[in-house]
C-alpha positions, 0 to 999 in steps of 0.5 A: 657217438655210437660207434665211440661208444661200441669201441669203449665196451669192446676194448672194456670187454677185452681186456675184463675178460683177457688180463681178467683169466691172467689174474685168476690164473694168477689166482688159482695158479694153474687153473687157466694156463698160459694156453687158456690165457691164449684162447680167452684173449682169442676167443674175446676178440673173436666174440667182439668182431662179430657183436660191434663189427658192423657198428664200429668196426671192432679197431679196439686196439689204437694200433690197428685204428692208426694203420687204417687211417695210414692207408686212407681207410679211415676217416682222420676225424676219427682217429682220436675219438677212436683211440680216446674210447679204446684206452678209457675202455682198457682203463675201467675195465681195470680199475674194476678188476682192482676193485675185485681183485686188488694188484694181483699179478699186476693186473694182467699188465705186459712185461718181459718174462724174467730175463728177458729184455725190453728190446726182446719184447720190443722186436717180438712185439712189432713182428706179432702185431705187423702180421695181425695188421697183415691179418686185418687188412686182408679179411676186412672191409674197408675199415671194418672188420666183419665178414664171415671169416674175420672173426675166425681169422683175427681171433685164431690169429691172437690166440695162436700168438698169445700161447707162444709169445705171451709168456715171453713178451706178453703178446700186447699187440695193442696199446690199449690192453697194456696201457690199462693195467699198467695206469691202474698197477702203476707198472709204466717201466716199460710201457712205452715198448708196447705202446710204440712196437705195436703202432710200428708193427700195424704200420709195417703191416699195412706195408706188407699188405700193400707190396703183396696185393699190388703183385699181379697173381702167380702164373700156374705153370704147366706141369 
């Protein structure tokens, strides 16, 4: 239960604090930026890796929960408490920021930009979020998510895809943090783009890790 609990105050936490500096860049516009947005959605994860990584493992996202057990390095009966307690999370976290705030800026909710389209995002979401499961997979212990560097590693990671992507497709990575503000806004037309792209994207991945850490290492050629 502990570890149920850790995932819904850390998904809690990320998305109060990320969709949170959406809104009070939404607010007082130009105050956050998208770059600040960026680095309040890194800066977040990588606080979290390191407070709940030793109980729960930091997943906070049913994307990355999913990956793990793909790969056998979660456990099954785990799987739906995991993703129950992450979305619950993602949901009173915005149900609180509507308290504070009412429906502004759509709660911080993901969407394409203006012009853009479904399938823009669509793509743009499974390719962000295979190369944070790449990320994951690679500094994790088994289905844990601590160690020294994790929290630098992922929470760079999202900051760094958050300031590029973000305008364009909201940079979700997570079914989760899109699915709070979209339940709580009513904003659900395209939710399921960043419900389905980023299970895609974990499972593509958990892949790319498989193919390259069952290559035998590179040989040093003489020079």
């Amino acid at each position: 239960m502990n570890r149920y609990i850790s995932e819904f105050l850390g998904t809690f936490f990320l998305v109060f604090a990320g969709t949170g500096a959406v809104i009070a860049n939404t607010v007082n516009p130009g105050t956050v930026t998208p770059l600040g947005i960026g680095i309040v959605f890194g800066l977040i994860v990588m606080v979290i890796i390191y407070t709940i990584g030793e109980y729960s493992g930091a997943h906070i996202n049913p994307a990355v929960t999913i990956a793990f057990w793909s790969c056998g390095r979660f456990a099954g009966k785990d799987v739906l408490p995991y993703i129950i307690a992450q979305c619950l999370g993602a949901i009173v976290a915005s149900l609180v920021l509507r308290f504070l705030f009412g429906l502004v800026g759509s709660l911080g909710g993901t969407a394409p930009y203006s012009g853009g389209t479904p399938f823009q995002s669509f793509v743009l979401e499974v390719i962000l979020t295979s190369l944070l499961m790449y990320t994951v997979m690679c500094v994790s212990t088994g289905s844990k998510e601590v160690g020294t560097l994790a929290g630098i590693a992922i929470g760079g990671l999202i900051a760094m895809e958050a300031i590029f992507a973000g305008p364009i497709c909201g940079a979700s990575m997570n079914p989760a943090r899109s699915l709070g503000p979209a339940l709580v806004s009513g904003q659900m037309d395209v939710l399921w783009v960043y419900i389905v792209a980023p299970i895609l994207g974990a499972l593509l991945g958990v892949v790319f890790w498989k193919i390259s850490r069952n290559n035998p290492s590179p040989v040093q050629e003489n020079i």
